[in-house]
C-alpha positions, -999 to +999 in steps of 0.1 A: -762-123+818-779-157+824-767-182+801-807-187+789-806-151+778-771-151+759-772-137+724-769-166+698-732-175+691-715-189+661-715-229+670-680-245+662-683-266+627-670-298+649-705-297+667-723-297+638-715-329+625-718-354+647-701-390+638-727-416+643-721-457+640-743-453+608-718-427+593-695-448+601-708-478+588-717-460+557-680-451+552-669-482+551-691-493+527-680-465+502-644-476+509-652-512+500-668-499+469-643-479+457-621-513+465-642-533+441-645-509+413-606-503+414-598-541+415-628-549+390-633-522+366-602-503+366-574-527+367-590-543+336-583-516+321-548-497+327-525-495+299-490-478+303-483-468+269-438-469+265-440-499+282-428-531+260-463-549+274-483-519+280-507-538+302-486-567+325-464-548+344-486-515+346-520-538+362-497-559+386-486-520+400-519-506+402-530-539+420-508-536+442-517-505+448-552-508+453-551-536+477-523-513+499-550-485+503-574-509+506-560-525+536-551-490+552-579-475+549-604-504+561-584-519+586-607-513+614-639-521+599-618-555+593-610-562+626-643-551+637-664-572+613-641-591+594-643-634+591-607-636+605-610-669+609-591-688+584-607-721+567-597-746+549-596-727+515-577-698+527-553-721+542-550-739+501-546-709+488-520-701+515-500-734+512-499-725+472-484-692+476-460-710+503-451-732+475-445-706+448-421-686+476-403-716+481-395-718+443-378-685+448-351-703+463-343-725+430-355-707+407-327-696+378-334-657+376-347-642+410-360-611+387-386-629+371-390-653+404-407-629+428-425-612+395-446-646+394-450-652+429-459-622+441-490-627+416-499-653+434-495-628+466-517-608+450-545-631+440-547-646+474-551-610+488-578-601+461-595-635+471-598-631+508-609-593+504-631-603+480-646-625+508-648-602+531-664-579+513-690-604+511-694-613+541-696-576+552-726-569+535-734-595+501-765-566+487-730-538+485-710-561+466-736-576+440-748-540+437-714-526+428-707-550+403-740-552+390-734-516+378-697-519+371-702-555+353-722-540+322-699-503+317-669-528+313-686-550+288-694-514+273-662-503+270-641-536+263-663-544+237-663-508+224-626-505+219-622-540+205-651-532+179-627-505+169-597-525+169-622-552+146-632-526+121-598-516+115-587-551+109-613-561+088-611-526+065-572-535+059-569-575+060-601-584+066-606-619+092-578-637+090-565-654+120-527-645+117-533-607+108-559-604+138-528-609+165-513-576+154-546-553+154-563-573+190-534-567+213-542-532+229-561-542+259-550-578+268-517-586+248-535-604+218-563-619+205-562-651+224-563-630+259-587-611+247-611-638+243-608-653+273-611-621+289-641-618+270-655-651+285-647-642+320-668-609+311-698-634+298-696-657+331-698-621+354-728-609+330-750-643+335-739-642+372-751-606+377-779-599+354-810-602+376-798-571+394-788-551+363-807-517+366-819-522+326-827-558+311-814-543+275-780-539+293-775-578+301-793-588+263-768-562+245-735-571+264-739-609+259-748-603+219-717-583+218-696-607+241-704-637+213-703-621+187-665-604+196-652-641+206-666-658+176-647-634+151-616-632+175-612-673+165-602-684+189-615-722+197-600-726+233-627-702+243-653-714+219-646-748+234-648-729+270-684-714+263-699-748+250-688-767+284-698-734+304-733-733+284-737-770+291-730-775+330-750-748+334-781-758+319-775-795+325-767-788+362-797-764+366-822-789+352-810-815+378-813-793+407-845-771+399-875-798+391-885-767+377-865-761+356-866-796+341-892-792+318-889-760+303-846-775+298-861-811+284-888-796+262-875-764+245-835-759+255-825-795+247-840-796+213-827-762+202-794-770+216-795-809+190-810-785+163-781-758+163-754-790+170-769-803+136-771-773+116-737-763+128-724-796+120-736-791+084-719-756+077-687-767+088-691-800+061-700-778+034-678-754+042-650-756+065-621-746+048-612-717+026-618-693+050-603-682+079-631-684+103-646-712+084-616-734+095-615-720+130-648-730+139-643-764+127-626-782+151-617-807+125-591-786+109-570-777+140-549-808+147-536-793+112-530-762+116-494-747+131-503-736+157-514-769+170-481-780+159-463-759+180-482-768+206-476-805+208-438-797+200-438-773+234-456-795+251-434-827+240-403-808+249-416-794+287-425-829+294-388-840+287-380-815+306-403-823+341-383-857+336-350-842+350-372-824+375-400-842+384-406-831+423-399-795+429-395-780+391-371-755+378-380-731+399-404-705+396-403-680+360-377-704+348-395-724+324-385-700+296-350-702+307-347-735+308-369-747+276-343-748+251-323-768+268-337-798+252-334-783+221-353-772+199-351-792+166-382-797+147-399-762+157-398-744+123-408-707+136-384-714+167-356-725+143-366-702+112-374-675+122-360-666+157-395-669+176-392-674+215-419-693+233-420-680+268-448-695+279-458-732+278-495-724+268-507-752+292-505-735+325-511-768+343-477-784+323-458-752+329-465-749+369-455-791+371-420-776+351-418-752+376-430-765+405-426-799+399-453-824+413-458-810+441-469-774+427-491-790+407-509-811+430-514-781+449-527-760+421-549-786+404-559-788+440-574-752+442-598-756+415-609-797+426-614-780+456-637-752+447-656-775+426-665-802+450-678-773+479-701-760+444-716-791+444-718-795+480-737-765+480-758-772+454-769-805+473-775-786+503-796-763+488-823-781+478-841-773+506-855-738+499-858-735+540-822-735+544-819-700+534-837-669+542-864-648+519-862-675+493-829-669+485-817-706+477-825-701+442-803-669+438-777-691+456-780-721+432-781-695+400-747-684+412-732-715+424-740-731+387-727-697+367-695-694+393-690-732+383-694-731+349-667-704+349-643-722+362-646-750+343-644-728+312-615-710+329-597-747+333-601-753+298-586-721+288-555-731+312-552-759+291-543-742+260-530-706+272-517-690+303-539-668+318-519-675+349-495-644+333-523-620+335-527-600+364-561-590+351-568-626+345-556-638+383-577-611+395-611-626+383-602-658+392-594-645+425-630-630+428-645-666+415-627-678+444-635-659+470-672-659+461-673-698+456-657-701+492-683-674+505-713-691+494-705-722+502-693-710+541-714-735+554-694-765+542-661-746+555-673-741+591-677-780+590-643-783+586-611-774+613-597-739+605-574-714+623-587-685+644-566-654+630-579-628+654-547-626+676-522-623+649-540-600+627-522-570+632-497-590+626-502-603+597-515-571+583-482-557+588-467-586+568-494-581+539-483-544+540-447-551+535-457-570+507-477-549+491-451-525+492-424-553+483-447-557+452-448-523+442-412-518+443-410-547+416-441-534+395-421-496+392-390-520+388-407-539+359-423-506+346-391-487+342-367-516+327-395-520+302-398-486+294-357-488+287-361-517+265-391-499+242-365-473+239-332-502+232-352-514+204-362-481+187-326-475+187-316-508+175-340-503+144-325-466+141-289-484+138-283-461+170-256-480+187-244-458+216-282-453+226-285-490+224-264-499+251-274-473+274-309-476+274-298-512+278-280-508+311-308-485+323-330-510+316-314-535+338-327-534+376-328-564+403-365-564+392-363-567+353-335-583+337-348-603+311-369-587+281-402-601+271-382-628+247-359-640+278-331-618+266-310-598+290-304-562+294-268-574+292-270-591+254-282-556+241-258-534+257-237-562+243-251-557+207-248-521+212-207-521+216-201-550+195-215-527+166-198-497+178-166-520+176-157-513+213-151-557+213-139-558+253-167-537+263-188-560+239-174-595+256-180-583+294-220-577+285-221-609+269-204-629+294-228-614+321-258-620+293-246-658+291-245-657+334-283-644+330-293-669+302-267-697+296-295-716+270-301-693+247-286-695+210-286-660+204-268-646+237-245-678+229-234-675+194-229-632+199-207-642+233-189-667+208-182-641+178-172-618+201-148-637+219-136-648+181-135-613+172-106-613+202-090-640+188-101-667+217-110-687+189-104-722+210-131-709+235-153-690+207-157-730+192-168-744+223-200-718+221-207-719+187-209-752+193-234-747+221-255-727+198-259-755+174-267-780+200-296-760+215-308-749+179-294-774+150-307-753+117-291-718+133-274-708+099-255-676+116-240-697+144-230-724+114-215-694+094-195-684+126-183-720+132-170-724+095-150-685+102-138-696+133-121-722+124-109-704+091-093-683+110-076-712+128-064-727+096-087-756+099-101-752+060-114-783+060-137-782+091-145-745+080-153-762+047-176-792+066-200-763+084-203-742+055-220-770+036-241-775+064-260-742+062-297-744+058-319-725+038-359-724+043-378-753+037-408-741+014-399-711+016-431-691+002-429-650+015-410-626-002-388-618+030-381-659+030-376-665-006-351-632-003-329-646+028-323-676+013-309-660-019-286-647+006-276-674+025-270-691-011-245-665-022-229-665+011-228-701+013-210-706-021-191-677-017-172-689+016-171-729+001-153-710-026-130-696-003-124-727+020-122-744-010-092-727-028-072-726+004-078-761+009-064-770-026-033-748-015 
């Protein structure tokens, strides 16, 4: 039978379906898609409920994890039509990670070391895919987060309504209760705002290609409304200086523009200044978002105070380590050691700063000068190619299909950004959050992408050659980075679990959960408190003292400045009877933290128990009570440290007489 008369056969499925360059291509994009909404959308949003920060630990994973299947799976399209060639950004950005690895090296605890550089790992990737995602095809990208930019506002402002309503039905607006109902997406209120600012800058970047006007109209309502009522001023600040170099800068480089800016937006903006003004004189105290919007009342408020105190102490601190820094993560470590007299809720009441809230002043602690320089660098940088660009663009010819003015929008909106962004920097640390990093990242890499004409002015590296092998090396990472995310995840998960039994007066659970906790990835709790000090805590009360005096010893090896692993190492060791040694770190405590009534009580036992009545007399009278003391949880420990304090005077007292 002739091949032309053959009865029809089944044809294989592998013939059906042929793979074309457009399929291909196609593919590609879809991976690059599904990159952007998982970096975007979703990492914004992961929450690991059981962990002691339900959102640092579990975003810096699932980053990780993105940019790992991200870099498998569009490897060749990279190669094929990635920018490989590095320019003089990258090569910043690459020279500031260099910088925070080198930190490694010095740094006091390596656990929290790699945690923070490998952030900055992280970013850099983030930035340069982010690039090349432009670069690859600029329509995809803007498309993707045109649609994924409004469902986020959606949702973030959704949930945080909730979280509002709550708030407001049980303790209505005031600044201090707001901390514990805003902290289930982004740690607290203050994150949350400038999360929400970062949300408003990607909204004004974005909304010509929103699919529905009302979208961009309804997500910026809710955006200013949910930062005015979270109070916080850093951001208010933030939005004013965003607002004004954008409209400022547009109406100097679109003539026109100008009028429309001079003529109506000017004289709205001197009206609202004025009417503004006048609510805050007639009332801008009494109520707590009455204060907060006045600026006026925040040099008196605590907070500020704390501030300047932190910020006073850190700069002491960059003194003895003004080139290189502590080392990176180590700020919190190292903090106390200039003590901490004159911080009332440090002193009082036990709270632990662990983050300088001026990220430029912690990374120059850290880092020293040189970190800084570097850092400050990135953003000086990036600003001077946005103006660059914006010069350059004057000339509608110099891009295609009229696209200069798109160009110039986004140039203004991705500048005002960061400018807003620097300010928050100044009073928080968004540098902690990986969701935070992440944004900036994408600020980055699209500030460096539209300005790519300035860049290929200037010397760069060709990176074709080594690609594969740096690809390998930003593999290893990647999985380096997830081993310390699960390592982070898991020791925090423990330490949820040390606490619940600490409040449950659960002893023996204590200090096993404690020791579980404890990884080469997490050893110090969110209050730079080791694994070891709890386990320590946990045998001390279950009277097993040896047990209780090896944890302590290695907590004191993890975090020789704090007063509390100190004075517990110290009344332990007293407990033994090293009473000689146990006075040497009492005496430790009070030098780090002068008003520590516990360590002053231990002091005066101590050297009771050595028959010294009269020095055991001397700290006894030197126990503080609470300066103004006004809540019932204050006014009730000082009527204990009263009764305890005459009580053991009492005692020293009559043996003294003897």
């Amino acid at each position: 039978m002739s091949k032309r008369n053959a009865p029809n056969r089944p044809i294989s499925p592998k013939n059906t379906a042929k793979t074309t360059p457009e399929t291909r291509q196609s593919d590609d994009l879809e991976g690059w898609r599904a990159l952007l909404w998982l970096l975007f959308f979703a990492n914004s949003l992961v929450i690991w409920h059981g962990c002691l920060d339900e959102s640092l630990a579990p975003r810096f994973f699932f980053t990780a994890a993105a940019l790992l299947g991200g870099l498998l799976f569009l490897k060749k399209d990279l190669l094929k039509n990635g920018d490989l060639r590095l320019h003089g950004f990258d090569l910043l950005f690459l020279v500031w990670l260099g910088i925070n690895w080198a930190s490694v090296a010095w740094a006091f605890n390596w656990s929290e070391a790699v945690f923070y550089t490998q952030k900055v790992f992280l970013s850099f990737l983030v930035y340069w895919l982010f690039r090349q995602a432009l670069q690859r095809d600029e329509n995809m990208v803007r498309r993707t987060l045109a649609m994924a930019t409004p469902v986020l506002t959606l949702v973030v402002c959704g949930v945080l309504l909730i979280q509002l309503a709550r708030a407001i039905g049980e303790v209505g607006l005031q600044n201090d209760a707001l901390y514990d109902y805003m902290k289930g997406l982004y740690g607290n209120k203050g994150l949350t705002a400038n999360f929400l600012f970062i949300l408003l800058i990607f909204n004004a970047l974005l909304h010509r290609e929103f699919r529905w006007r009302w979208m961009f109209w309804l997500g910026g309502v809710l955006l200013f409304s949910l930062i005015l009522l979270l109070q916080t001023r850093t951001v208010y600040i933030s939005v004013v200086a965003a607002g004004l170099f954008y409209f400022i800068g547009r109406a100097v480089v679109e003539s026109g523009f100008r009028p429309f800016f001079l003529k109506k937006l000017l004289p709205i903006g001197v009206l609202g200044i004025v009417i503004l003004a006048s609510l805050l004189a007639w009332k801008g105290s009494g109520t707590s978002l009455g204060e907060r919007l006045n600026p006026a009342t925040y040099f008196k408020s605590a907070s500020a105070n704390e501030r300047r105190f932190v910020w006073y102490k850190t700069d002491v601190l960059n003194r003895d380590h003004p080139i290189l820094g502590v080392g990176n993560g180590s700020w919190k470590i190292f903090f106390p050691t200039k003590n901490i007299e004159g911080a009332y809720r440090l002193q009082e009441k036990g709270i632990i700063f662990t983050r300088a809230h001026n990220d430029y002043l912690e990374i120059r602690a850290e880092m020293g000068w040189v970190g800084a320089i570097f850092f400050v660098g990135l953003f000086l940088v990036a600003g001077f190619s946005i103006f660059w660009g914006l010069k350059n663009l004057e000339d509608e010819k110099t891009r295609p299909n009229g696209s200069a003015g798109r160009e110039r929008h986004d140039l203004l909106v991705l500048g005002a950004g960061m400018i807003g962004y620097c300010i928050i920097q100044f009073f928080d640390f968004p540098r902690e959050r990986m969701e935070q990093q992440v944004m900036l990242a994408i600020f980055f890499g699209w500030t460096a992408f539209l300005t790519r004409d300035f860049w290929k002015k200037l010397p760069g590296i060709g990176a074709q050659k080594i690609f594969p092998v740096a690809w390998l090396a930003a593999i290893f990472g990647l999985i380096f980075s997830l081993a310390i995310g699960w390592g982070r995840i898991s020791g925090e998960i423990h330490n949820y679990k040390v606490l619940e039994a600490q409040m449950n007066n659960d002893n023996s659970r204590m200090a096993a959960e404690a020791l579980a906790a404890e990884n080469p990835f997490y050893q110090l709790s969110d209050v730079v408190l080791p694994m070891a000090w709890y386990a320590g805590i946990g045998y001390f009360q279950k009277g097993e003292n040896a047990k209780a005096i090896e944890q302590f010893a290695r907590a004191y090896q993890q975090n020789p400045f704090s007063f509390q692993v100190i004075n517990n190492y110290a009344a332990a060791l007293s407990k033994a009877g090293n009473y000689r040694e146990a006075i040497s770190f009492f005496e430790k405590t009070l030098e780090i933290n002068p008003r520590y009534d516990e360590g002053k009580f231990n002091l005066s036992y101590t050297y009771f128990q050595l028959g010294d009545y009269q020095k055991a007399l001397e700290f006894a009278e030197k126990v503080d009570t609470i300066v103004g003391a006004k809540t019932p949880d204050e006014l009730e420990k000082n009527a204990i440290l009263k009764k305890r304090k005459a009580e053991f005077i009492q005692k020293a007292a009559a043996k003294l007489q003897k």
